[in-house]
C-alpha positions as CSV (number, residue, x, y, z in Angstrom):
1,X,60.3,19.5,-1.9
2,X,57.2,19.4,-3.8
3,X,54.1,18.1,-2.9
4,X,52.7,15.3,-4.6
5,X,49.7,16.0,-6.5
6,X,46.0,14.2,-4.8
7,X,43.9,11.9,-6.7
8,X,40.3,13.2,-7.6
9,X,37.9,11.1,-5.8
10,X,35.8,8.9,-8.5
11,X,32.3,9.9,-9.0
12,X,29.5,7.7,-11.0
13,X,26.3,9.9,-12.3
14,X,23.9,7.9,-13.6
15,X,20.9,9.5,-14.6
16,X,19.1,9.1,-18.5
17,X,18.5,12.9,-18.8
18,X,21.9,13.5,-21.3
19,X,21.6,17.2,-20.8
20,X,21.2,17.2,-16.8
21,X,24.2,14.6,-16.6
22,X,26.1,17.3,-18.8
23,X,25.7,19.8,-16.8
24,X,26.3,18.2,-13.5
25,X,29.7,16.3,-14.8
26,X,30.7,19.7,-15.5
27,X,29.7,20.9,-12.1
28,X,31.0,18.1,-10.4
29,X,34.4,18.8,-11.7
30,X,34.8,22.1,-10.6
31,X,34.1,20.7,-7.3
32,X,37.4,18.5,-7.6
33,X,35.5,15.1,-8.5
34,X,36.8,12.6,-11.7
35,X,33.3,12.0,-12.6
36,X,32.2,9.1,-14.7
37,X,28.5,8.9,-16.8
38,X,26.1,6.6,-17.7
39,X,22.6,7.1,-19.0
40,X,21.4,3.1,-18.3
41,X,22.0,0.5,-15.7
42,X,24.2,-1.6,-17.7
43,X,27.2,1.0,-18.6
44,X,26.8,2.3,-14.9
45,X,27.5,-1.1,-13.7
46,X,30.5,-2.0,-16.6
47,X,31.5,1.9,-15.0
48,X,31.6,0.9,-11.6
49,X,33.4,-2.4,-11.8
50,X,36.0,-0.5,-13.5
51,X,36.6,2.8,-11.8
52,X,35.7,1.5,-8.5
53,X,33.6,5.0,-7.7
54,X,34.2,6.3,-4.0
55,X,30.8,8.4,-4.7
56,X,28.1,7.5,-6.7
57,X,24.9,9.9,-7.9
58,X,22.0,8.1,-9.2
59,X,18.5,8.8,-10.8
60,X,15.5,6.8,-9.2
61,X,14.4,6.0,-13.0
62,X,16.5,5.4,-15.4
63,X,14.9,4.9,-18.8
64,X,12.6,2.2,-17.4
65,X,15.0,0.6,-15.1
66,X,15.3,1.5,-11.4
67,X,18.2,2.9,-9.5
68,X,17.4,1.1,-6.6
69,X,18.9,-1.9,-8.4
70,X,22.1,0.4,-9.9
71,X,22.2,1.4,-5.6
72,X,22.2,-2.3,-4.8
73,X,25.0,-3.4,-7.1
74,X,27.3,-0.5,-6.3
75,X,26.9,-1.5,-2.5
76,X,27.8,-5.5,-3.3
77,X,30.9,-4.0,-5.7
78,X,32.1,-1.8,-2.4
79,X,29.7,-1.2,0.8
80,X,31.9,2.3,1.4
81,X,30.6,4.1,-2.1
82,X,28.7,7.1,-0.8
83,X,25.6,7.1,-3.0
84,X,23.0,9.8,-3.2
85,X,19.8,8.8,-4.6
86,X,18.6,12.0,-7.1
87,X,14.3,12.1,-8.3
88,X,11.9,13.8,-9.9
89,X,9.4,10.9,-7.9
90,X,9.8,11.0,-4.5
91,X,8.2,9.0,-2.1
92,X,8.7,7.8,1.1
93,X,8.9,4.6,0.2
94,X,11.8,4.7,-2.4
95,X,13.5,6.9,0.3
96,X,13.2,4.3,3.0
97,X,14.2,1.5,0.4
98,X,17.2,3.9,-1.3
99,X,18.4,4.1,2.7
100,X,18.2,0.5,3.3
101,X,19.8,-0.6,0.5
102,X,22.9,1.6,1.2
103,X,22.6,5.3,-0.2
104,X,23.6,7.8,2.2
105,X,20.8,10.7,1.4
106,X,18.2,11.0,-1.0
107,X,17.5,14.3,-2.8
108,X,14.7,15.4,-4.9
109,X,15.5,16.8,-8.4
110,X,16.1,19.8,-9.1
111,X,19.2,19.4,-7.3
112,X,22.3,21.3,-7.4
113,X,26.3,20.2,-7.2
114,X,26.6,22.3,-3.9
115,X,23.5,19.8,-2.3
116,X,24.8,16.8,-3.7
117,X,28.3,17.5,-2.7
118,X,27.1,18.3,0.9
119,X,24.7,14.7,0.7
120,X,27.9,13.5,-0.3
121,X,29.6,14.1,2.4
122,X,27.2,14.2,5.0
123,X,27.3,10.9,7.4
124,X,25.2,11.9,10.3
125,X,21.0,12.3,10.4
126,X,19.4,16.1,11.1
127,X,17.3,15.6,14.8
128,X,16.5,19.9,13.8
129,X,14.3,19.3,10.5
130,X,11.2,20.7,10.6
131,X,8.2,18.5,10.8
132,X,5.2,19.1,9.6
133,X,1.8,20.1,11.4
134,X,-0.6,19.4,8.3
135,X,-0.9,16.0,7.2
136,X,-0.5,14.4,3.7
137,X,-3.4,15.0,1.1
138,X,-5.7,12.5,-0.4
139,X,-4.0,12.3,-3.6
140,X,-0.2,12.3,-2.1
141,X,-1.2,9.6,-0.1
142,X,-2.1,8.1,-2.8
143,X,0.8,8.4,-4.7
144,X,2.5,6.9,-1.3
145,X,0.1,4.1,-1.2
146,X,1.0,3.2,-5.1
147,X,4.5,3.9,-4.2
148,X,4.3,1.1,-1.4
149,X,2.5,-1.6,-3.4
150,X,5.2,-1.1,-6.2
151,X,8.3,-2.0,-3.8
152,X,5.9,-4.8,-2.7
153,X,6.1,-6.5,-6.0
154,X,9.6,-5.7,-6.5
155,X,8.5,-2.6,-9.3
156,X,6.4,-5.4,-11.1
157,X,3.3,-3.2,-12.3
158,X,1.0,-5.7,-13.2
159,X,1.6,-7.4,-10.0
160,X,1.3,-4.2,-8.0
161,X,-2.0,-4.0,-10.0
162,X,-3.8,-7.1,-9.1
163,X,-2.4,-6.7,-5.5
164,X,-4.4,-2.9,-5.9
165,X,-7.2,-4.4,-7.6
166,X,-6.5,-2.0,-10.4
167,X,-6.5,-2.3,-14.1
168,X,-2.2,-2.2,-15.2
169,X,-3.0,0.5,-17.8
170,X,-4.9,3.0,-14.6
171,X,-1.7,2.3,-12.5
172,X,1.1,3.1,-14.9
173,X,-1.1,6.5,-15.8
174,X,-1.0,7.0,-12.1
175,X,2.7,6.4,-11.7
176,X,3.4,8.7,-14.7
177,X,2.7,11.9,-13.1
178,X,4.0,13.4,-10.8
179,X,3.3,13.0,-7.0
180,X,1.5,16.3,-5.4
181,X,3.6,18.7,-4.2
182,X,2.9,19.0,-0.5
């Protein structure tokens, strides 16, 4: 008697980096997942309504889009996808907000398939991980603070700007580098 051959768990990757979502689709693969791309918000979601992904990677940005949305439509389409949230922007407040709006871990890029996989699959919370004994500097706090504002006003920047009595032009400077590196 033969066995029957298992079905390869869908996977959505949406990221706008071509080359990374390349690579980790490749990656991905070897690591026994049928892995689906999209480089914007609207393919992911014509993607998801059709392969009904039971695991879902996605970018924070995506061209000028946020995943946050893509992680909110994937959890109306089927509150059991297991989404990671991948950036190159982290902040505690797209963490918290990634978390609340369903995705199961959120890891900062450069990620690799063996720490998504393991996000993946991981369901519980670590009570062992390290806290710190120096507090944030000035200008990550900063980069919180801004961070904060924006999920305020819904990722509106000229609404965040008013609210931070800030010319639009200063904030979206401020949002386009990098936070500080603790």
């Amino acid at each position: 008697m033969t066995a029957l051959p298992t079905e390869k768990p869908q996977l959505l990757l949406v990221d706008d980096d071509v080359t990374y979502c390349s690579v980790l689709k490749a990656a991905l693969e070897k690591r026994n997942f049928q892995v689906s791309v999209a480089n914007d918000v609207n393919t992911a979601i014509q993607l998801a309504e059709q392969t009904e992904p039971e695991y879902a990677v996605i970018d924070l940005r995506i061209g000028f889009e946020s995943g946050l949305e893509m992680v909110k439509n994937l959890i109306s389409l089927d509150s059991n996808t297991q989404i990671v949230m991948l950036t190159g922007f982290a902040s505690i407040a797209t963490a918290v907000e990634a978390i609340k709006l369903g995705a199961k871990h959120y890891l900062t890029k450069p990620a690799n398939a063996d720490e998504i996989v393991n996000a993946l699959h991981k369901n519980e919370g670590d009570a062992s991980v390290a806290i710190s004994d120096s507090p944030l500097s000035v200008k990550r706090l900063e980069w919180e603070h801004l961070q904060k504002v924006l999920m305020q006003h819904e990722g509106n920047i000229s609404a965040a700007a008013r609210a931070l009595n800030m010319h639009r032009r200063t904030l979206q400077r401020k949002l386009e580098k990098r936070p500080v590196k603790e």
